[in-house]
C-alpha positions as CSV (number, residue, x, y, z in Angstrom):
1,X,23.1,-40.5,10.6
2,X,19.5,-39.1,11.2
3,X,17.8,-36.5,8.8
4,X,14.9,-34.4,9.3
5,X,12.4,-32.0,7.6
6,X,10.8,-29.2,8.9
7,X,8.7,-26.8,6.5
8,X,8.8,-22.9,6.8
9,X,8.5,-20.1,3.9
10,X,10.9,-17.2,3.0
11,X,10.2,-13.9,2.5
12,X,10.6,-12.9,-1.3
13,X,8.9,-9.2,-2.4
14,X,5.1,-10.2,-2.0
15,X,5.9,-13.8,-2.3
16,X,6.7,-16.3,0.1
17,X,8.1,-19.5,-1.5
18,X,8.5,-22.9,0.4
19,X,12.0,-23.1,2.3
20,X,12.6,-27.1,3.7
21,X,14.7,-27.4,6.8
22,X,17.0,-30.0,6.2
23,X,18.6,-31.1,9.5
24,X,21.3,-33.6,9.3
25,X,23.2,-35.4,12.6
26,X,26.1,-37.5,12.0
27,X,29.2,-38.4,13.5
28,X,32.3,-36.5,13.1
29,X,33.6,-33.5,15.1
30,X,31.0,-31.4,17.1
31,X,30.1,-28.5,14.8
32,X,27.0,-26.8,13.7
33,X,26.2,-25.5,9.7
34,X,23.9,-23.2,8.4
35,X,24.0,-23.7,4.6
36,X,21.7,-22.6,1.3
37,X,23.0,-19.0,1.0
38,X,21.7,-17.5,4.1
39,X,22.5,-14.1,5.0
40,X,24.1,-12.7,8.5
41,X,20.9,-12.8,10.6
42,X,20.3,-16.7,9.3
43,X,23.7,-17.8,10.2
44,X,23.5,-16.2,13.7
45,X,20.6,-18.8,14.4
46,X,23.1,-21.0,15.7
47,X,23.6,-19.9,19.1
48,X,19.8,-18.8,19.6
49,X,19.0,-22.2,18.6
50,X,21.7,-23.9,20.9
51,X,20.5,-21.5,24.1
52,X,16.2,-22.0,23.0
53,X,17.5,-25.7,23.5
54,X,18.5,-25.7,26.0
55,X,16.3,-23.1,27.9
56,X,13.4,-25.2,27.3
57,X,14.8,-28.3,29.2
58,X,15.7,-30.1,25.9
59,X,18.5,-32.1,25.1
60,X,21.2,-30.6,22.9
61,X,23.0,-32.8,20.6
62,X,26.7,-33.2,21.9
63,X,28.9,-34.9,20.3
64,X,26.9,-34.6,16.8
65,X,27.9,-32.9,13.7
66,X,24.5,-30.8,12.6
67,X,24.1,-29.6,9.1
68,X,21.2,-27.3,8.4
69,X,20.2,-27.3,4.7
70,X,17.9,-24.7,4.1
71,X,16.5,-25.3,0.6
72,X,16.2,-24.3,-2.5
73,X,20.1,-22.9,-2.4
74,X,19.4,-20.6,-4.7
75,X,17.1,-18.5,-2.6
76,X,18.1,-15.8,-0.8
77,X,17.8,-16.2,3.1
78,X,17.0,-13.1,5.4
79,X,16.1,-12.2,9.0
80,X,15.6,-14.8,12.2
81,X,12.4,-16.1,10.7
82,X,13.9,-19.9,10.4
83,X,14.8,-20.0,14.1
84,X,12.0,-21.7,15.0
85,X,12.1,-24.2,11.9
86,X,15.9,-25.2,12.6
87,X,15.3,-25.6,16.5
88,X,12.2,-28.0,15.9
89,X,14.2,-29.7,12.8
90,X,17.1,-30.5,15.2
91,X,14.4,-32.2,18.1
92,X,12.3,-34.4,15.0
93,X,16.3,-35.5,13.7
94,X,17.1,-36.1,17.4
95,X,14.3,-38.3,18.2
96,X,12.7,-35.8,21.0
97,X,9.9,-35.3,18.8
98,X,8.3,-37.6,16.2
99,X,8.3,-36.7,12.5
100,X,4.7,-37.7,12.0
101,X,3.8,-34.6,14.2
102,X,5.5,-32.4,11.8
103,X,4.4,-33.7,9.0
104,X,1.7,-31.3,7.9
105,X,2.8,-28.1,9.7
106,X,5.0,-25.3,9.1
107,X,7.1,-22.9,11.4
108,X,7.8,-19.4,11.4
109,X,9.3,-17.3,14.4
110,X,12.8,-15.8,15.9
111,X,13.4,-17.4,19.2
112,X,15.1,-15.5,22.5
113,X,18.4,-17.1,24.4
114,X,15.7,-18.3,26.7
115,X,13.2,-19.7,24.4
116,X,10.5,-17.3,23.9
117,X,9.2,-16.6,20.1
118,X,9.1,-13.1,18.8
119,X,6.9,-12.1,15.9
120,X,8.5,-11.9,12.5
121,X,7.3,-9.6,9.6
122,X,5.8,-10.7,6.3
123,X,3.5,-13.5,7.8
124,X,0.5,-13.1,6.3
125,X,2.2,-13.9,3.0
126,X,3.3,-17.3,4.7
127,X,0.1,-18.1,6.1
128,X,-1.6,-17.7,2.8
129,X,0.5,-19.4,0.9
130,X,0.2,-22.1,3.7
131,X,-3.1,-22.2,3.7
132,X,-3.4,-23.1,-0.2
133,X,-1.1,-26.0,0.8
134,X,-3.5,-27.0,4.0
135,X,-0.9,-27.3,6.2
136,X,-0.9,-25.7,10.0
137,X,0.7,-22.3,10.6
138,X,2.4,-22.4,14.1
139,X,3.6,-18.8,14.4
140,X,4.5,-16.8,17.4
141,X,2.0,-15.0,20.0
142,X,3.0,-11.6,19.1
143,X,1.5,-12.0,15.2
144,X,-1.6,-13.5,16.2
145,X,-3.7,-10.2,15.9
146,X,-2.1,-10.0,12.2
147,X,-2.7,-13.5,11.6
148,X,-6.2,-13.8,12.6
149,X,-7.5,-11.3,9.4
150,X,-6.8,-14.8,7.8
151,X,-10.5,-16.7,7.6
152,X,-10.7,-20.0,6.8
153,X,-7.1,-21.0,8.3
154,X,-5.9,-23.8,10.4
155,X,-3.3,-21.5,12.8
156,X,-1.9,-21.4,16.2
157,X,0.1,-19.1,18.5
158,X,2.5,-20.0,21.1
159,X,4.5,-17.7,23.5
160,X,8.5,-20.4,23.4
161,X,9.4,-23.3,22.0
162,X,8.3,-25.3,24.9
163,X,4.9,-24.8,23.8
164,X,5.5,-25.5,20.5
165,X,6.4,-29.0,21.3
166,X,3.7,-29.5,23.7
167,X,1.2,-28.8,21.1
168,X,3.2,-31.3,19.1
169,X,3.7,-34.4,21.4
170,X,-0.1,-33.4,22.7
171,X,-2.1,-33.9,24.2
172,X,-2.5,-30.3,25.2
173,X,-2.8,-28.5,21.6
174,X,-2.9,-25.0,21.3
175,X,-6.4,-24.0,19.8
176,X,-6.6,-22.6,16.7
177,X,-7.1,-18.9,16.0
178,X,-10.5,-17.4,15.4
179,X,-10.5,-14.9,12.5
180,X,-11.0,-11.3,13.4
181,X,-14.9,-9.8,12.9
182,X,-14.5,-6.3,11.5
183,X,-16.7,-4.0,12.6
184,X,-19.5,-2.3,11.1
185,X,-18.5,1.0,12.0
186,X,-16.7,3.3,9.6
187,X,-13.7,5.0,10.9
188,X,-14.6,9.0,10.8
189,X,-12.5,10.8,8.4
190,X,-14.4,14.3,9.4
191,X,-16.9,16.1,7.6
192,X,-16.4,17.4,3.8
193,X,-19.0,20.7,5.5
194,X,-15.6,21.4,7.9
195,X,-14.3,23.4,4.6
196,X,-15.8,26.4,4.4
197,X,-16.5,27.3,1.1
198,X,-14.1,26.0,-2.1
199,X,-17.8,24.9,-3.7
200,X,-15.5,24.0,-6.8
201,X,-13.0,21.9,-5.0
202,X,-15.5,19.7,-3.4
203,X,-17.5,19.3,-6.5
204,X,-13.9,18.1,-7.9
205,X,-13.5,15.7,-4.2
206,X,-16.9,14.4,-5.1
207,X,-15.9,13.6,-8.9
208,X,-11.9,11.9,-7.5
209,X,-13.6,9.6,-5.1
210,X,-16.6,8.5,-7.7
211,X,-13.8,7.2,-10.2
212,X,-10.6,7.5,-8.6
213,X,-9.3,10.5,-10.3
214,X,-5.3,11.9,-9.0
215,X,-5.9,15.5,-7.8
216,X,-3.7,18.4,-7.6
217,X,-5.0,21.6,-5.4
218,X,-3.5,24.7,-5.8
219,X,-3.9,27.2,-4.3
220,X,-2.1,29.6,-1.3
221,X,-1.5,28.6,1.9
222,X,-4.6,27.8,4.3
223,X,-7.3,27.7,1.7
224,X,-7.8,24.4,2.8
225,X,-6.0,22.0,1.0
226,X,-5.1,19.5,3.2
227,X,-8.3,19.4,5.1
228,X,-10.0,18.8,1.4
229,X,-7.4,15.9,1.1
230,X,-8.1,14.2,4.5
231,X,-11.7,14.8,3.6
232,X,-11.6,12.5,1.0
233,X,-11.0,9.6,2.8
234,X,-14.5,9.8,4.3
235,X,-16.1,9.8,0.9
236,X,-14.2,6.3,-0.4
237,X,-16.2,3.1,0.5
238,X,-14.5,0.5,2.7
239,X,-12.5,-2.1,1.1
240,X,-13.4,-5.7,0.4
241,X,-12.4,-8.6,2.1
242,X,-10.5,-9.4,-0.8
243,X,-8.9,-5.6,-1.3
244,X,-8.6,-5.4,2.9
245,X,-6.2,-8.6,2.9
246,X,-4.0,-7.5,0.3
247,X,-3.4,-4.2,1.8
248,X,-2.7,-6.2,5.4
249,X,-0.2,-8.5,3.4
250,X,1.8,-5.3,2.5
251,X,1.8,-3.8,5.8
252,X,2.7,-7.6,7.4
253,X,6.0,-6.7,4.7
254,X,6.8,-4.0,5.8
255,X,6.5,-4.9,9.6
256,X,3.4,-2.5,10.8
257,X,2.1,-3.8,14.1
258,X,-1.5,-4.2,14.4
259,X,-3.5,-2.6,16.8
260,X,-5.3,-5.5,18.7
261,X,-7.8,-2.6,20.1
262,X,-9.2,-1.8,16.4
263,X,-8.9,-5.4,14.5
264,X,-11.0,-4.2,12.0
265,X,-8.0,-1.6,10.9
266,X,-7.3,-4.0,8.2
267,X,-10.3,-3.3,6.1
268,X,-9.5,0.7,5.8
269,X,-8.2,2.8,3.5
270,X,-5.2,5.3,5.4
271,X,-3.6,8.3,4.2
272,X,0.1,8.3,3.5
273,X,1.5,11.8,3.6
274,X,5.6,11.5,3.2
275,X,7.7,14.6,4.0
276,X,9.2,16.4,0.6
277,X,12.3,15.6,1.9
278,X,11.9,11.7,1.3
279,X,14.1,9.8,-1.1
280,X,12.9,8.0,-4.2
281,X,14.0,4.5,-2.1
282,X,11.4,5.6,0.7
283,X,8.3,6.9,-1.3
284,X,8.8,3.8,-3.8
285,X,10.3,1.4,-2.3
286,X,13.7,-0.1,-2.3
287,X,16.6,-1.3,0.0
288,X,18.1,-5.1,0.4
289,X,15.8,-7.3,0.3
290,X,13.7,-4.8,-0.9
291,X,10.6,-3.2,1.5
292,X,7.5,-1.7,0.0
293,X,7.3,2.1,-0.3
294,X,5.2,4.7,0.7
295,X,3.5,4.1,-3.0
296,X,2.7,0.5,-1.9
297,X,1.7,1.5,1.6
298,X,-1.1,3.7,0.0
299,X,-2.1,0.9,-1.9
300,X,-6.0,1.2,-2.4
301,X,-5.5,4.5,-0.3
302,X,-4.7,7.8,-0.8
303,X,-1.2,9.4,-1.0
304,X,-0.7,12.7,-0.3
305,X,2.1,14.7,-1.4
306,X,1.9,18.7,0.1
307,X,4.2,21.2,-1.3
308,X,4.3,19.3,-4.7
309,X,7.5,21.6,-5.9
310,X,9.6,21.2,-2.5
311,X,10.3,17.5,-3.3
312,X,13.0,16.1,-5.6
313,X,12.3,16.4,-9.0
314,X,14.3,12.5,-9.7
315,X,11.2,11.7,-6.6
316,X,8.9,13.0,-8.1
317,X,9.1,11.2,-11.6
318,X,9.7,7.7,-9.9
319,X,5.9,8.1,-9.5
320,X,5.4,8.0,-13.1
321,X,5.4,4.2,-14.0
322,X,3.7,3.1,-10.9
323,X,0.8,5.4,-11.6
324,X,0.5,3.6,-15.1
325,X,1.0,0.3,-14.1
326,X,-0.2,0.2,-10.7
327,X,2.7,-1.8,-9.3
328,X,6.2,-0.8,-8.9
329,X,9.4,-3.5,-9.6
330,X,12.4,-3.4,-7.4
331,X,15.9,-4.7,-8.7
332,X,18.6,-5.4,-7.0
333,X,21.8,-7.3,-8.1
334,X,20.4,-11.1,-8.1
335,X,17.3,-10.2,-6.5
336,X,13.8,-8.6,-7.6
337,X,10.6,-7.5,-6.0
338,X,6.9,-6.9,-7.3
339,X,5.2,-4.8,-5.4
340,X,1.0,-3.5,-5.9
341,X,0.8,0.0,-6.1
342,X,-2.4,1.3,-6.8
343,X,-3.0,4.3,-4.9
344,X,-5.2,7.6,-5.4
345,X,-2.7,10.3,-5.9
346,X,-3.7,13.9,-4.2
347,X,-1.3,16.7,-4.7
348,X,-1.5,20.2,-3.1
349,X,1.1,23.4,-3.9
350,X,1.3,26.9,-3.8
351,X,2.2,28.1,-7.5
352,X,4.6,30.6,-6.2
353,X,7.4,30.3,-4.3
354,X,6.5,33.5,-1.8
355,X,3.6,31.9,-0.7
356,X,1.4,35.2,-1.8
357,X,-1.1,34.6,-4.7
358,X,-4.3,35.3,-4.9
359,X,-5.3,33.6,-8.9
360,X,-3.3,36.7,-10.2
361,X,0.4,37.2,-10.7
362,X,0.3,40.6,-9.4
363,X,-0.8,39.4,-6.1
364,X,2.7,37.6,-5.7
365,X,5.5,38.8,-4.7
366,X,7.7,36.8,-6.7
367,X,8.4,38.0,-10.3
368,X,7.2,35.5,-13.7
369,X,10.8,34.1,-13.9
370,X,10.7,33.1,-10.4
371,X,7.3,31.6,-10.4
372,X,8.4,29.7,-13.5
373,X,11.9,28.4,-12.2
374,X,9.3,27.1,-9.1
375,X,7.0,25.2,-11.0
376,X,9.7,23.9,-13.7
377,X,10.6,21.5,-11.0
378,X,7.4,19.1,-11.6
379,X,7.9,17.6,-15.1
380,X,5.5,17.9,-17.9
381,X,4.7,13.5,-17.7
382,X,3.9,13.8,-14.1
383,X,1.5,16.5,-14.9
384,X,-0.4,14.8,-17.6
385,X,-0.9,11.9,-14.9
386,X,-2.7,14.0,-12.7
387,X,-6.5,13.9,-14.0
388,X,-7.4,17.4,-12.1
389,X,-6.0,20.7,-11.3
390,X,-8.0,22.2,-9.0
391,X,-7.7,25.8,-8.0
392,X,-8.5,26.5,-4.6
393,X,-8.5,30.4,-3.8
394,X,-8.7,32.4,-0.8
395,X,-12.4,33.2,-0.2
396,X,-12.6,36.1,2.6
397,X,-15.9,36.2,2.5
398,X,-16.9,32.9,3.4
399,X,-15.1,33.4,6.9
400,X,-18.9,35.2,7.7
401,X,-20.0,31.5,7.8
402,X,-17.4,29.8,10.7
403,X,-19.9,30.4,13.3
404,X,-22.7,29.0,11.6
405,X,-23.8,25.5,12.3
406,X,-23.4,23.4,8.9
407,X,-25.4,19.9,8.3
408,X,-22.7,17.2,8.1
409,X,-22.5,15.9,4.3
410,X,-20.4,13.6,4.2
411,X,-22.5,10.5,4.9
412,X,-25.0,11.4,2.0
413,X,-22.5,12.1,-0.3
414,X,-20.5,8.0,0.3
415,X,-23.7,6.7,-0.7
416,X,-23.7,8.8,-4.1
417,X,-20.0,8.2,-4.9
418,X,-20.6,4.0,-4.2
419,X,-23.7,4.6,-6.4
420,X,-21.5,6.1,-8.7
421,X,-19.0,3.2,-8.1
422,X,-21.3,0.0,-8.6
423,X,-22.3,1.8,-11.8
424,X,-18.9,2.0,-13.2
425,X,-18.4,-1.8,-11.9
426,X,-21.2,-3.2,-13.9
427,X,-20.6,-1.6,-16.9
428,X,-16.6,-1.9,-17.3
429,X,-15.7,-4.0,-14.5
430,X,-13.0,-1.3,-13.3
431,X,-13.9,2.5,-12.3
432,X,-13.1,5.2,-14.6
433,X,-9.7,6.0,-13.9
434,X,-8.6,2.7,-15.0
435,X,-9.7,2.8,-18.3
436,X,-7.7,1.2,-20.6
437,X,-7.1,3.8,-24.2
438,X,-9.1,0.9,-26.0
439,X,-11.9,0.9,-24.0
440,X,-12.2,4.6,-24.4
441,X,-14.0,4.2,-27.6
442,X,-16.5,2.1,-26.3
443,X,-17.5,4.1,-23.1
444,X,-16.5,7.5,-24.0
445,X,-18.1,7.9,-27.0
446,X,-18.2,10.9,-28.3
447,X,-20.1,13.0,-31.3
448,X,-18.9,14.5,-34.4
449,X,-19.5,17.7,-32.7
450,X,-18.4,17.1,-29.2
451,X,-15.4,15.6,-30.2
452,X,-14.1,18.6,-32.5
453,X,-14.7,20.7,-29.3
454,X,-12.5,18.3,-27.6
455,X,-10.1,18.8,-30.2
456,X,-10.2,22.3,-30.4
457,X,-10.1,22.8,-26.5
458,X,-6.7,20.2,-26.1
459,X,-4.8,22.4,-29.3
460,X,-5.5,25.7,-27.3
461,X,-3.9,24.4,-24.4
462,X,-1.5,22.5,-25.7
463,X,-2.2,19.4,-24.2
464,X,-0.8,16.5,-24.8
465,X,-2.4,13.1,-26.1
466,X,-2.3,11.3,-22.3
467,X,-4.0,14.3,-21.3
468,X,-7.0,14.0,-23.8
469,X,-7.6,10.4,-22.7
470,X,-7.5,12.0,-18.8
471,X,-10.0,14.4,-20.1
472,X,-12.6,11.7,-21.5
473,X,-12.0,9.7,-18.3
474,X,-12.8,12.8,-16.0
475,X,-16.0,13.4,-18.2
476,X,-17.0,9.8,-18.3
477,X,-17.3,10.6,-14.4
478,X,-19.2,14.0,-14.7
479,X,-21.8,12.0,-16.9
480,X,-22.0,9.5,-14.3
481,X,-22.6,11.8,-11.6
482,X,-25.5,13.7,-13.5
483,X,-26.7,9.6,-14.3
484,X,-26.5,10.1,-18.4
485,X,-25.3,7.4,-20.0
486,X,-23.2,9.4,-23.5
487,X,-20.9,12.3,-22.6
488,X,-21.8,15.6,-24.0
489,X,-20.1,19.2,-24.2
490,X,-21.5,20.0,-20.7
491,X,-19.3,17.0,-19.8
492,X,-16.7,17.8,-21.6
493,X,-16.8,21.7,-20.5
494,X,-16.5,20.9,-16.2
495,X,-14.0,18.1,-17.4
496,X,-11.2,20.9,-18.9
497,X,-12.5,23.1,-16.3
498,X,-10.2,21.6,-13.7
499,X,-6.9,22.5,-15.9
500,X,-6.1,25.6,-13.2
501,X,-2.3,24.9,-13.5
502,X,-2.4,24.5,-17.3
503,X,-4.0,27.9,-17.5
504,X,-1.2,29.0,-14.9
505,X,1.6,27.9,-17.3
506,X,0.4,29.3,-20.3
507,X,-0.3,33.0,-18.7
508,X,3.2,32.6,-17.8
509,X,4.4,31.6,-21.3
510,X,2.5,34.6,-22.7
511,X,4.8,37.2,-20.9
C-alpha cells in the first residue's frame, strides 16, 4: 500500500482553507473513491482523472484500489478545482513522479478527457493564501492574467497535465509569472461639464466623492441623472494596491474573466447598475455555496440603483445592514459566507409615478394619494441611510448652452476631492462617511448655538436620530471642502439643504 499527499485549497466565501489530497493504492478489487464530503462535480473527477491519465501518456493504476481522501471531512467540496490535485496525487502514490517534487507546491485546475487544464474561479484567494505559506501555485494557463495582479509570488501556468509533470520531473520548469504593471493612465469616466446645468447636483457629486456620501437624485426623467451618476466615477481616486487586490479577489469569486488587453483593470473602481427587477439573492448575494452579490461586486465602487421605487421593497431593505456594516453574511444550512461590501450607494427616481413633475405637485399628473402609494415603497431606514437627496429639476433654459464649447472639469476637480481625501485620512484615519457615532463628538464639534439650529432644523422635519448623525457627517464634508477646520451654520445650512425628498414627503403629509 502506497500513500501520497498532494496540497490544493477549497473555496469557502472569501476564504480558501488548505484541502490535502490523500491518495491511497492498495490491493483489493479495482475501484476508485472520492471521499471527505464532496459534492457532485468533485465525485465526477473520477473519469476526468482516469481519461487526463491516460491522455497524457501516463500509466493508469490497474488492478489497484484508489482512495482519495480529501481533507478536513468536514469541509464542504465544490466544483472540478481538485482535478488537478487528485490526478498528480495518483502519479506521486504510483511512483511516476517523486514526492519530493511536490513537496512545496500546491495544485489548482479542472482537467479535459484529454488532459488540458481549464481555469477555475476563486484563485486569487488560493494564491494568497499560498503565498503566506511560501509554497508554488501551479495553476492553469487560462488564470494567468488573474494570477499575475499577485506581486511577490512564486506561480506558474501550464496549458495539460503533461506539463505539469514536466515542470515537476525537470528539467524544463515552467517560469514563473511576472506580476502585471498597471498603468498610469486613468480610465475616462467622461466629463462632469457633459451635464449641462444641475449647478446644485454637482456641487452635491463633488461633496459624495470627497467623503463618500450615498446619493439619491430625484428628479424627472432626462434631467440627467444617470449621466451625473456615471460622472462620478471620474471624480473617485484610483484604488490602492491593497484596495485593487481585494476587489480582484471578489471578482476571481465570482468567476469574472480578466481582460488581458487592459491588465491594469484590477486597480479601478466600476459601476454596478442591476435591473429593478433583480432578486435580493442577486443584488446581495446568495445561492449554494454562496457567490458575492452585486453589493460585493461594487465593493469600493459605486452601485447604482435607477428607478429607486420600481424594485422590490424586501430588495431594497436587504441593503440596509450592508450599508452599516460594510459586509454582508450569507447562511446557508451548514454553510456561511463573509462577504466585503463597501460600496458608494447612488440612487436616482422620479417622485411620481406619471413621470411628469416639475418640483410642484400640480405639474404631475398623478394625484397626492398616488404619488404617496409610489414613494411608500422605499422604507423610512433605507432613507435615513442615504446621506443626500438631491433634487435635480428640468432646467429649459440651460438647453441655450448645448452648442457651446465647455472646458472639461473633471481633472481639476479629482485633485480637490483627493485633497479633500488625504485630509480626512490624516485626521480620522477613515473618510467621513465612515464615522463612527463616537467619533462624532470629536470631529463634528459643534456650538451651543449651531447645535440648537441643528436641533431645531431635525424636529421640523422630523428626522430621525441616524439622520442627524448623516447631517453632521455631510457638514463635516462641506467644512472640508471650504478648508475650515470646526463646522458652522453655513455648514450645517448646505448640509440639510440636500433633504429634497424629505421636503417632498412632508408637502405630501400636509394635504
Amino acid at each position: 500500500m502506497s500513500i501520497a499527499r498532494v496540497f490544493t485549497r477549497a473555496l469557502y466565501g472569501m476564504d480558501a482553507p488548505l484541502v490535502t489530497v490523500e491518495v491511497c493504492l492498495a490491493s483489493g478489487l479495482p475501484a476508485f473513491a472520492v471521499v471527505g464530503m464532496p459534492q457532485a462535480g468533485v465525485r465526477e473527477a473520477r473519469d476526468r482523472v482516469r481519461s487526463a491519465i491516460q491522455a497524457s501518456e501516463f500509466e493508469f493504476p490497474r488492478g489497484k484500489k484508489i482512495t482519495v481522501n480529501l481533507a478536513p471531512a468536514d469541509l464542504p467540496k465544490h466544483g472540478a478545482r481538485y482535478d488537478l490535485a487528485i490526478a498528480i496525487g495518483i502519479l506521486v502514490a504510483d511512483g511516476q513522479i517523486s514526492e519530493r517534487a511536490v513537496v512545496s507546491r500546491e495544485f489548482y485546475g479542472e482537467l479535459t478527457l484529454n488532459g488540458e487544464l481549464r481555469g477555475v474561479p476563486g484563485i486569487l484567494p488560493a494564491m494568497l493564501a499560498c503565498r503566506e505559506q511560501g509554497r508554488e501555485a501551479v495553476i492553469p494557463l487560462a488564470n494567468q492574467t488573474e494570477a499575475s495582479v499577485v506581486r511577490e509570488q512564486q506561480c506558474v501556468a501550464a496549458e495539460s497535465l503533461r506539463d505539469v509533470t514536466e515542470h515537476l520531473r525537470g528539467p524544463h520548469h515552467l517560469p514563473h509569472l511576472a506580476p502585471l504593471q498597471p498603468s498610469e493612465q486613468q480610465h475616462f469616466y467622461g466629463d462632469l461639464a457633459d451635464v449641462i446645468g444641475q449647478e446644485q447636483a454637482k456641487r452635491a457629486l463633488i461633496l459624495a466623492a470627497m467623503g463618500g456620501h450615498h446619493v439619491l437624485f430625484v428628479g424627472p426623467p432626462g434631467t440627467g441623472k444617470t449621466m451625473l451618476a456615471q460622472r462620478l466615477l471620474g471624480l473617485l481616486p484610483p484604488l490602492t494596491d491593497v484596495e485593487g487586490l481585494e476587489v480582484a479577489a471578489i471578482r476571481s469569486v465570482a468567476g469574472h474573466n480578466y481582460n488581458a488587453e487592459h491588465p491594469s483593470a484590477w486597480l479601478e473602481r466600476n459601476l454596478r447598475s442591476p435591473h429593478h427587477s433583480c432578486s435580493a439573492a442577486a443584488l446581495v448575494g446568495g445561492g449554494s455555496p454562496p457567490q458575492p452579490g452585486e453589493i460585493s461586486l461594487a465593493h469600493k465602487s459605486l452601485l447604482f440603483l435607477d428607478e429607486l421605487p420600481e424594485f422590490s421593497r424586501h430588495v431594497l431593505d436587504s441593503l440596509r445592514e450592508p450599508l452599516e456594516s460594510g459586509q454582508v453574511s450569507i447562511s446557508r444550512a451548514g454553510y456561511q459566507a463573509t462577504f466585503p461590501a463597501q460600496f458608494q450607494l447612488v440612487c436616482a427616481l422620479n417622485p411620481s409615478p406619471c413621470g411628469h413633475f416639475d418640483g410642484t405637485l400640480a405639474s404631475a399628473r398623478a394625484t397626492p394619494d398616488q404619488i404617496t402609494r409610489y414613494l411608500g415603497r422605499l422604507s423610512g431606514p433605507l432613507l435615513d441611510r442615504l446621506d443626500m437627496q438631491v433634487e435635480v429639476p428640468r432646467q429649459p433654459d440651460v438647453l441655450k448652452q448645448q452648442h457651446q464649447q465647455q472646458e472639461p472639469q473633471t481633472p481639476k476637480l479629482r485633485k480637490q476631492v483627493a485633497k479633500a481625501r488625504v485630509l480626512q485620512m490624516r485626521r480620522q484615519g477613515c473618510l467621513n462617511s465612515e464615522l463612527k457615532t463616537a467619533q462624532l463628538a470629536e470631529f463634528c464639534r459643534l456650538s451651543d448655538d449651531d447645535h440648537s439650529f441643528l436641533v431645531a432644523a431635525i424636529e421640523r422635519f422630523k428626522l430621525s436620530h441616524r439622520a442627524y448623525h448623516r447631517v453632521l457627517r455631510l457638514a463635516r464634508t462641506i467644512a472640508d471642502a471650504a478648508e475650515v477646520e470646526h463646522i458652522n451654520k453655513t455648514h450645517l445650512a448646505e448640509a440639510l439643504s440636500y433633504r429634497a425628498l424629505d421636503r417632498l414627503l412632508q408637502q405630501l403629509q400636509e394635504l
